[in-house]
C-alpha distance (Angstrom), angle and dihedral (degrees) to the residues before:
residue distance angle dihedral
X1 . . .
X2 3.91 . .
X3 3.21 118.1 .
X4 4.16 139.3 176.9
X5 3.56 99.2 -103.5
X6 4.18 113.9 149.7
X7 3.99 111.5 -119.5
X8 3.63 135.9 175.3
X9 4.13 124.1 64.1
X10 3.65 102.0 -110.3
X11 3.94 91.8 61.6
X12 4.09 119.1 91.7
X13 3.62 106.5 -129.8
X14 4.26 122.8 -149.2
X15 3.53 117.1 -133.1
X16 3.89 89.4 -124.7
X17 4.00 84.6 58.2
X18 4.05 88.4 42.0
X19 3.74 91.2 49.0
X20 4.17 91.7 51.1
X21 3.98 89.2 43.7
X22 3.59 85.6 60.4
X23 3.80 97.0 41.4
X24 3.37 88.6 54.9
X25 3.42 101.4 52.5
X26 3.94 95.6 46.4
X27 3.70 87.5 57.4
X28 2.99 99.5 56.8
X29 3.82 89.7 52.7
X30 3.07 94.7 44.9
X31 3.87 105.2 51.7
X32 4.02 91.3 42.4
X33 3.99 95.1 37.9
X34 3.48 94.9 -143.3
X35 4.01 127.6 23.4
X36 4.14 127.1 175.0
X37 3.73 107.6 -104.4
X38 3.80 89.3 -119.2
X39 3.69 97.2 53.6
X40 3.63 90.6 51.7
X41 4.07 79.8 57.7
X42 3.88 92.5 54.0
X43 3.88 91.1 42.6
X44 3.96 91.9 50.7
X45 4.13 91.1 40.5
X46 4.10 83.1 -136.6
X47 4.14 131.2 126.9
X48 3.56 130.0 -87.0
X49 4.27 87.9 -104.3
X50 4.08 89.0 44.0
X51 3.58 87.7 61.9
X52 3.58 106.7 35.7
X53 3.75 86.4 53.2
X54 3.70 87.1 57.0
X55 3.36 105.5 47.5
X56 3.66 98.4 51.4
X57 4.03 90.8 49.8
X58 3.49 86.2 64.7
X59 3.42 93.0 41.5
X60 3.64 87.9 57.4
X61 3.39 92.4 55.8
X62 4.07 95.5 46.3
X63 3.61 102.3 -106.7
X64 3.89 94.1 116.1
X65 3.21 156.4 10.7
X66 3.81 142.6 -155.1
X67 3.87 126.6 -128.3
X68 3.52 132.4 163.2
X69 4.07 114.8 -93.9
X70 3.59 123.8 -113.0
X71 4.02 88.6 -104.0
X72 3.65 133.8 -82.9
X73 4.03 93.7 -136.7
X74 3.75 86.7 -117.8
X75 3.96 125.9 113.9
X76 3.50 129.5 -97.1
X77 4.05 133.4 31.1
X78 3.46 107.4 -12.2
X79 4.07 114.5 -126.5
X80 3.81 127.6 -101.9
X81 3.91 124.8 -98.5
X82 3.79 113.9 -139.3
X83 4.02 108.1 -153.7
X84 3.25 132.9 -171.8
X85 3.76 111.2 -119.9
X86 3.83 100.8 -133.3
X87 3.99 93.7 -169.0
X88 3.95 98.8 55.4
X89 3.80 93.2 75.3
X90 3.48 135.0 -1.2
X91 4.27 138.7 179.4
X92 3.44 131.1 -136.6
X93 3.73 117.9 -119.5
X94 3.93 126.1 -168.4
X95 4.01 122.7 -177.5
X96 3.77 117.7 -159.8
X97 3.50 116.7 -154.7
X98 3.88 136.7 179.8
X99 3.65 87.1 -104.0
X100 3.76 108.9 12.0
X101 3.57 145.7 34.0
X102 4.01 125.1 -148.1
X103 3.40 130.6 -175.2
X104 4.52 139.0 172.4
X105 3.21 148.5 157.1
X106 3.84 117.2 -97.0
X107 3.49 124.3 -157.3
X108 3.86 122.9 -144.9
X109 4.02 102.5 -80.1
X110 3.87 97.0 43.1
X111 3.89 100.5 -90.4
X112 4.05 109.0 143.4
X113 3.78 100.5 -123.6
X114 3.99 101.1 -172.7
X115 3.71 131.4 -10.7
X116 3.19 150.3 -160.5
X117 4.03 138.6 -163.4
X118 3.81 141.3 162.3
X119 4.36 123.8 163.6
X120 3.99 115.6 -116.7
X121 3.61 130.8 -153.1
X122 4.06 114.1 -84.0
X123 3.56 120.2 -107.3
X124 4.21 95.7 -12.0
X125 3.72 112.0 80.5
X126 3.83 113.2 99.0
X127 3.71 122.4 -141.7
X128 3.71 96.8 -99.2
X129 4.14 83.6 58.8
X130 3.69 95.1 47.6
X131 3.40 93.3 43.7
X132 3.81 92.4 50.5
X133 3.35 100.1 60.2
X134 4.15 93.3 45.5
X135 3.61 86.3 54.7
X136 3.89 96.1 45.7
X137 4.27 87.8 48.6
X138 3.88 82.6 52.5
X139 3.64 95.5 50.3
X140 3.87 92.9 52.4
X141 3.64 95.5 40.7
X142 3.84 94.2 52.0
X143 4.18 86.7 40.4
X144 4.07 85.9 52.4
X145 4.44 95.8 47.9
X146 3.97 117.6 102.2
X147 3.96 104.6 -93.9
X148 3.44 85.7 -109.9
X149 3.63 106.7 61.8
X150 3.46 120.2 86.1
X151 4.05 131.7 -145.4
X152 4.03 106.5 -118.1
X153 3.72 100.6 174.1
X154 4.13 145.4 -3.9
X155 3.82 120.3 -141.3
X156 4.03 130.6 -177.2
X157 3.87 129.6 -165.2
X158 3.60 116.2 -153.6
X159 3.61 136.6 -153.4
X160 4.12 93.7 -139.6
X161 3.80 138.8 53.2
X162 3.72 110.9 -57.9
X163 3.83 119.8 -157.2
X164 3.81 107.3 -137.0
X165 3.23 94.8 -145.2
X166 3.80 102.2 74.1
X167 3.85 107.8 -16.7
X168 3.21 95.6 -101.1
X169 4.49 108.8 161.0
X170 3.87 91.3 -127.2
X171 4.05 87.3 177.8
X172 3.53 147.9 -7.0
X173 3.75 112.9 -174.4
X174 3.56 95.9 -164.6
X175 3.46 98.1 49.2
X176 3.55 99.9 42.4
X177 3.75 94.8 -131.6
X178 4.08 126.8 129.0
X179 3.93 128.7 -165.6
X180 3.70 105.2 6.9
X181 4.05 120.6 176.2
X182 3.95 92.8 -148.5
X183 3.80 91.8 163.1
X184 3.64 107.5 44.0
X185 3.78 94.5 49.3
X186 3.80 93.6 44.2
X187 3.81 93.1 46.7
X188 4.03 82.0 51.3
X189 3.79 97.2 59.1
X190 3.54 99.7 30.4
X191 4.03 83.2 64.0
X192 3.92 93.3 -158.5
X193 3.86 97.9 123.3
X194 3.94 88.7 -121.1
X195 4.05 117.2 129.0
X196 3.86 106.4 -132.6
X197 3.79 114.6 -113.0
X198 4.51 103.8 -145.6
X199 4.10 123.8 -160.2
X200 3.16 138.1 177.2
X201 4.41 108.5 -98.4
X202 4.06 87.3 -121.8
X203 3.86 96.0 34.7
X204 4.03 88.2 66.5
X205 3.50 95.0 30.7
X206 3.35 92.2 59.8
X207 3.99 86.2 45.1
X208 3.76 91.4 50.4
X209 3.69 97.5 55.4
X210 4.07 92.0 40.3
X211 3.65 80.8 60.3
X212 3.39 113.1 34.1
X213 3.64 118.6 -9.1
X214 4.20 123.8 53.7
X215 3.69 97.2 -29.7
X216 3.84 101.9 55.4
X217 3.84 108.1 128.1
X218 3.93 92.8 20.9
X219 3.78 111.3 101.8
X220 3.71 98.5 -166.8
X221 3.97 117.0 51.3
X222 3.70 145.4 158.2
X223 3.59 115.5 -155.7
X224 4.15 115.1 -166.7
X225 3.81 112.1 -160.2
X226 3.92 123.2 -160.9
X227 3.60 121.3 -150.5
X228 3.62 125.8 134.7
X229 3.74 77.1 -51.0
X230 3.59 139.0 23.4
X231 4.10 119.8 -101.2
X232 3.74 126.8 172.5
X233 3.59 138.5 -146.8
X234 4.26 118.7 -163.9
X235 3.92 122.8 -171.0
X236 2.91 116.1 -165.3
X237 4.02 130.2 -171.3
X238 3.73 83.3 -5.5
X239 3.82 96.7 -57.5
X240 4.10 129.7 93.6
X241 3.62 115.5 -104.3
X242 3.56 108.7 -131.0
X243 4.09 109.9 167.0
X244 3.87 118.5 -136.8
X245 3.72 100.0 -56.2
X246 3.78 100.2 20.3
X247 3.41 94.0 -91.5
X248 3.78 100.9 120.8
X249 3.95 136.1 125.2
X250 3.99 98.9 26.7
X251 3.47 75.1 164.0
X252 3.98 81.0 172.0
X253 3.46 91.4 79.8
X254 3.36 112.7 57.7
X255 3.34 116.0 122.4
X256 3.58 114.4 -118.7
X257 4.10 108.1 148.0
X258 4.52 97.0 43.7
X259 3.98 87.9 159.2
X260 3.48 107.1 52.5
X261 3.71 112.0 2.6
X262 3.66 140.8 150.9
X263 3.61 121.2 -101.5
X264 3.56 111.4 -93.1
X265 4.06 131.8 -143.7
X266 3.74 90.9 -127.9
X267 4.11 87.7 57.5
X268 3.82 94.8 -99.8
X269 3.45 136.4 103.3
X270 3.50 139.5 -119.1
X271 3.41 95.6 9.3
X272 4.05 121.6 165.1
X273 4.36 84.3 -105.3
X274 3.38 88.0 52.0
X275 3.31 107.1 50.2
X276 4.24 97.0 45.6
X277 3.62 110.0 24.1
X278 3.24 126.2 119.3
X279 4.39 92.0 -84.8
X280 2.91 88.9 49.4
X281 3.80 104.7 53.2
X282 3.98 92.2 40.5
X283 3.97 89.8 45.7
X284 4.01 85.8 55.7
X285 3.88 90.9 41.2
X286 4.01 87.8 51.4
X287 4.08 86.8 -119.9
X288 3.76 96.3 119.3
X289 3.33 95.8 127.6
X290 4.24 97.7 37.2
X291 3.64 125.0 83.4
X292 3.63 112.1 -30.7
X293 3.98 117.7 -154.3
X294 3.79 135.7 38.8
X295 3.93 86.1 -25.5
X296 3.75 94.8 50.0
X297 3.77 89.7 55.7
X298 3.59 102.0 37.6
X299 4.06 84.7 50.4
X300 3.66 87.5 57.4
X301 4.18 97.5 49.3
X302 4.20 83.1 45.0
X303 3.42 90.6 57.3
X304 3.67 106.1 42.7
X305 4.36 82.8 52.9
X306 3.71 81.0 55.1
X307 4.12 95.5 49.5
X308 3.26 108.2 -97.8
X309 3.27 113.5 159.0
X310 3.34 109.8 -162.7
X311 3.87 90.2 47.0
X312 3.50 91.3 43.7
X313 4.27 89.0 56.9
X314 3.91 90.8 49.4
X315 3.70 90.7 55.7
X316 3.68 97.1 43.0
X317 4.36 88.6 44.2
X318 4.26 85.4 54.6
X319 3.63 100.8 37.0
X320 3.67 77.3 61.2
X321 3.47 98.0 57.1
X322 3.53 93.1 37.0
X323 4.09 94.9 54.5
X324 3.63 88.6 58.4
X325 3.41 102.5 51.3
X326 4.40 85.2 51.8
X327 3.98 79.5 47.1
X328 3.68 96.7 57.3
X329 4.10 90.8 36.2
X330 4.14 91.1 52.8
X331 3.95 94.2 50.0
X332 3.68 88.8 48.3
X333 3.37 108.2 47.2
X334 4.09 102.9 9.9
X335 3.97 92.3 -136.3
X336 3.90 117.6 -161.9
X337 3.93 86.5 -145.1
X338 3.62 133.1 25.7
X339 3.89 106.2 -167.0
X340 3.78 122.6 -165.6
X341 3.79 112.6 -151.4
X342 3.84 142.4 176.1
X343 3.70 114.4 14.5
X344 3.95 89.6 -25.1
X345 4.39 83.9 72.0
X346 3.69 82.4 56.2
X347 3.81 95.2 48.8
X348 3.96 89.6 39.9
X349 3.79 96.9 56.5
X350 4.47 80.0 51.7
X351 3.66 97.0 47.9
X352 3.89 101.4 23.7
X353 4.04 91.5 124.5
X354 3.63 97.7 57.3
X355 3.75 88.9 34.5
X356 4.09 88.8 58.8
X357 4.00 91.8 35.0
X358 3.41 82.1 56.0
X359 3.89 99.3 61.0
X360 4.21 90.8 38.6
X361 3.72 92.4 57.9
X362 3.75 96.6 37.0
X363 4.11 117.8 16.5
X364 4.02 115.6 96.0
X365 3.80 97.8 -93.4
X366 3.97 100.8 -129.6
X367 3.91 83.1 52.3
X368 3.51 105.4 48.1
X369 4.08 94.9 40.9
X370 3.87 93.4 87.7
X371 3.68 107.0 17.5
X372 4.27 113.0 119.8
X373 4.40 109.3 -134.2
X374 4.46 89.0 -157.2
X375 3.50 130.3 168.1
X376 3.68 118.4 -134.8
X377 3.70 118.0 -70.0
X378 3.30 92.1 -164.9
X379 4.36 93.2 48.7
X380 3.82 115.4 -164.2
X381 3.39 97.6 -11.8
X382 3.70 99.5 63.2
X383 4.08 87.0 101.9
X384 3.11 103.1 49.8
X385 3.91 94.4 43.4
X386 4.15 82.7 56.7
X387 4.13 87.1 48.6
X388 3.89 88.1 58.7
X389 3.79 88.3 47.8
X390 3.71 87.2 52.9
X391 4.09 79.2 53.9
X392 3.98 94.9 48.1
X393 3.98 85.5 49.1
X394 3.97 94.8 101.3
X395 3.93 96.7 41.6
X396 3.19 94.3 45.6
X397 3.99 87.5 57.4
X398 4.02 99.2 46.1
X399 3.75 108.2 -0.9
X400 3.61 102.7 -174.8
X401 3.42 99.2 33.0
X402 3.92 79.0 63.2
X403 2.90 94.4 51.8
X404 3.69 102.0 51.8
X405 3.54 91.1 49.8
């Protein structure tokens, strides 16, 4: 990945260039974990003394270290390893779901360092609520780091629409709630004079598995996350596609049942959500009134392995539904990976046959011949790994300017 950093000693050097020299180098570091010193050099396009001089101002500040590699099998001194050093610095990132909220501290490099996680009542806890607990995770998580460490960044992902511009929760169907400051009031009572960065839960999911989880390498993905609802997350070229506002890829509300579809949240009908979420799995399954959630659903895939007919119908009826929605999403935007996350990886790994028939019988053939139908590598934590990345934003832009401050 080329990229304009300034190399060669008898060139002057701004600090804005300095500060995106070292940005770049640190994420590269820190989305790999651990790259040899002269592939960062062939990734950057830069000299031997461009690089070194990079590497050890981060090092300086903490950020990495260099170790010997494992060996190449090749003669000679073997090349340096630049790692990230994941206990320097570290962000805190919450995930608000319909019917839980999660929350850890992430060290630089990705790696969950502590977490913590309770369920919540659907659709009745008020802001003040939700944001208690988030701020009461934060307090113990910060309480529980090394003395040492220090907090660089706080990022949330959301289970609504999230307007890009501020963060503001403009809507969350399922929740019933409208124009939400999430970050302002949790920055407030967490008292750590960070601002608090707010995405959308499938947004930075779909982030998170583009850039480490089972879209890594692919440059054009869709990622489908299940909750209560359906949300989507689309990269394309390498970058999210987020609409004017941020508002893009509510994928979960596509329309693809007009005639005789469920009622929807959003007031429509037959809408991709509708049709396989979680109600309406259980509802097909006859488990309305059993557990609701990821153990609802995953009761539901157990017992159609086990015979089950009736569970065994429901899955078949949404993988159905589900197969054309991936249908209509592969012949628009010819994705290299589709990615099913949340509950929808659970309902996938059900339904995957009719999901796949599906997108034989139906997808444009020079568009489905290559694409990959994954679930998440990185499972139910793929949001909240893309709310810490949220949290990494501002290091990753000016890392020891960040640091100073």
């Amino acid at each position: 990945m080329a990229s304009s950093l300034v190399s060669g000693p008898a060139r002057q050097v701004s600090p804005s260039t300095r500060r995106r020299n070292l940005g770049a180098v640190l994420r590269e570091v820190h989305r790999d974990g651990a790259v040899l010193r002269t592939e960062l050099a062939d990734r950057m396009g830069v000299n031997r003394s461009t690089i070194l001089t990079l590497i050890a101002k981060l090092a300086a500040a903490g950020l990495v270290r260099e170790e010997p590699s494992a060996g190449t099998g090749r003669a000679g001194r073997p090349s340096l390893v630049v790692r990230a050093e994941g206990g320097r610095v570290y962000v805190l990132a919450f995930d608000v779901a319909v019917d839980r909220v999660a929350a850890a501290r992430v060290g630089l490099g990705g790696r969950i360092l502590e977490r913590r996680e309770t369920t919540r009542r659907r659709g009745r806890d008020d802001l003040d609520e939700v944001v208690d607990v988030l701020a009461g995770f934060g307090a113990d998580l910060v309480a529980a780091a090394p003395p040492e460490a220090q907090c660089v960044g706080v990022g949330v992902s959301y289970c609504g629409m999230i307007r890009a511009a501020d963060g503001k929760v403009r809507l969350a169907p399922t929740l019933g709630w409208t124009d939400l400051d999430v970050g302002p009031e949790l920055g407030r009572r967490l008292g750590l004079g960070l601002p608090v960065a707010v995405g959308n839960e499938a947004h930075l999911g779909a982030l998170a598995e583009h850039m480490r989880g089972a879209g890594a390498g692919s440059r054009n993905l869709i990622y489908l996350h299940g909750d209560v609802g359906v949300g989507g997350g689309i990269i394309v070229g390498g970058r999210l596609l987020d609409g004017d506002e941020g508002y893009a890829a509510e994928l979960g509300h596509m329309i693809v049942n007009p005639y005789d579809g469920r009622p929807c949240n959003c007031g429509s009908r037959g809408c991709l959500e509708a049709e396989v979420g979680e109600p309406a799995l259980l509802e097909a399954a006859g488990r309305a009134g059993g557990p609701l959630g990821r153990d609802g659903v995953r009761a539901v895939v157990a017992a159609a392995e086990s015979g089950d007919e009736a569970a065994r119908r429901a899955l078949d009826r949404v993988g159905g539904w589900l197969g054309l929605g991936v249908v209509n999403l592969i012949n628009l935007f010819n994705p290299g990976v589709v990615v099913f996350g949340g509950m929808l990886s659970e309902i996938y790994r059900g339904a995957a046959p009719q999901v796949r028939e599906r997108v034989t019988t139906s997808g444009l053939p020079v568009s489905r011949e290559r694409v990959a139908l994954r679930t998440a590598a990185l499972g139910y934590d793929a949001t909240l790994a893309g709310a810490a990345e949220l949290g990494f934003a501002a290091l990753l832009a000016d890392p020891v300017g960040v640091l100073a401050a």
